[in-house]
N, C-alpha and C positions, 0 to 999 in steps of 0.2 A: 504494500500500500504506500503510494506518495506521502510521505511524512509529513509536508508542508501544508500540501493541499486540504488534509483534514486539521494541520495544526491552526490554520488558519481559519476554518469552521469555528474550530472548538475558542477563538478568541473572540469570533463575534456573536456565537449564540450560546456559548456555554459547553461542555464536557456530555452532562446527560441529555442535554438537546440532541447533541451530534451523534452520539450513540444511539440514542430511538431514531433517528433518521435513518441512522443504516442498517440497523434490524429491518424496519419498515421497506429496505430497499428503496426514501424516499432520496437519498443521496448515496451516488453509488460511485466507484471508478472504475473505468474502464479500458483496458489501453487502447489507443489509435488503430493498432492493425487487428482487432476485434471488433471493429464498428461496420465492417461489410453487411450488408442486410438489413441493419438497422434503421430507426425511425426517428430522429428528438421530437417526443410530443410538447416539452415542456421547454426548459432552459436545460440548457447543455455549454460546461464549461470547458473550455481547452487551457490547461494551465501549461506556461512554460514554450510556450509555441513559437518560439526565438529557433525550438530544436526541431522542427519542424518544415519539413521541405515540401516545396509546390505540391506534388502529386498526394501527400500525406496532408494538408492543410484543405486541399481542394477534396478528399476522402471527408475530414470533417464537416466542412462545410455541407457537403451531400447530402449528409445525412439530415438535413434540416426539415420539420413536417410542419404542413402548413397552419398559420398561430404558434408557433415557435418561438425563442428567443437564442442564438446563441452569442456565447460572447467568450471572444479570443484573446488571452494575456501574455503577454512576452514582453523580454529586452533584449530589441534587436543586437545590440552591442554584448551581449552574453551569451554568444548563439554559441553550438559546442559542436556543431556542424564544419567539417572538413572543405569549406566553401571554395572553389577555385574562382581567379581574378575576372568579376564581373558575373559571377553566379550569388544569386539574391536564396535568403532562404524563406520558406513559406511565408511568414511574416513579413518581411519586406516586399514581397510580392504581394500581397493582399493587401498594403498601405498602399501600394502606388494603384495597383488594380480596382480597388473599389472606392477611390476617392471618389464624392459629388454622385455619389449611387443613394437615391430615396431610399430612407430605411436603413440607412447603414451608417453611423457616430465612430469615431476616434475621439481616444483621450490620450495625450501625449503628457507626459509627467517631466519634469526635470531634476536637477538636484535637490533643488530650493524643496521639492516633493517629499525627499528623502526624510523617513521617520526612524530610522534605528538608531544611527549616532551622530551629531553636530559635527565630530571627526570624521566620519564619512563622506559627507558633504566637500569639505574639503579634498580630499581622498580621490573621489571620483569627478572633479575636477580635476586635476590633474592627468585623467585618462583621457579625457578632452581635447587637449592641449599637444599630443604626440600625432 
């Protein structure tokens, strides 16, 4: 199981929230290359989609059913993908690709976003810069 994905559950709605959710099967994980056949009736999250490549981003996408919601999270600059020069990974491609598409929102965050530490901030500035 994605450590973060549910640690980050269990900070906004609580520990036994998150645990009835997933008995109930009402928050599940699933990996990417197990979504063949599938349907998102509901919301459907993609976490970490930085590591995600065209043909596997466009898989998830697919799977969208109609009154759906899904919503795609990554940092393109923390992608762990073997990229060759001028190869975009799923994410980047879905930024450029669906810009000014009805129904479709970006939220772009910066440093100044950054919650973990006031020294990170500075930190990742510096990656900026090179």
């Amino acid at each position: 199981m994605p450590h973060s994905f549910y640690s980050n559950f269990k900070k906004l709605l609580g520990k036994y929230v998150v645990k009835k959710l997933r008995e109930n099967k009402a928050i599940q994980h699933v990996p990417l290359a197990h979504l063949r056949g599938d349907t998102f009736d509901n919301i459907a999250i993609l976490d970490e989609a930085q590591n995600t490549t065209i043909s596997g981003l466009k898989l998830f996408i697919s799977r969208m059913g109609d009154g759906s919601k899904i919503i795609i999270l990554g940092d393109a600059d923390q992608t762990d993908l073997k990229l060759k020069a001028g190869q975009k990974s799923g994410i980047q491609d879905a930024f450029e690709r669906f810009k000014n598409i009805k129904g479709v929102a970006f939220m772009e965050f910066t440093e100044e976003d950054i919650v973990r530490s006031s020294l990170l901030i500075q930190l990742m500035k510096r990656y900026k810069t090179q």
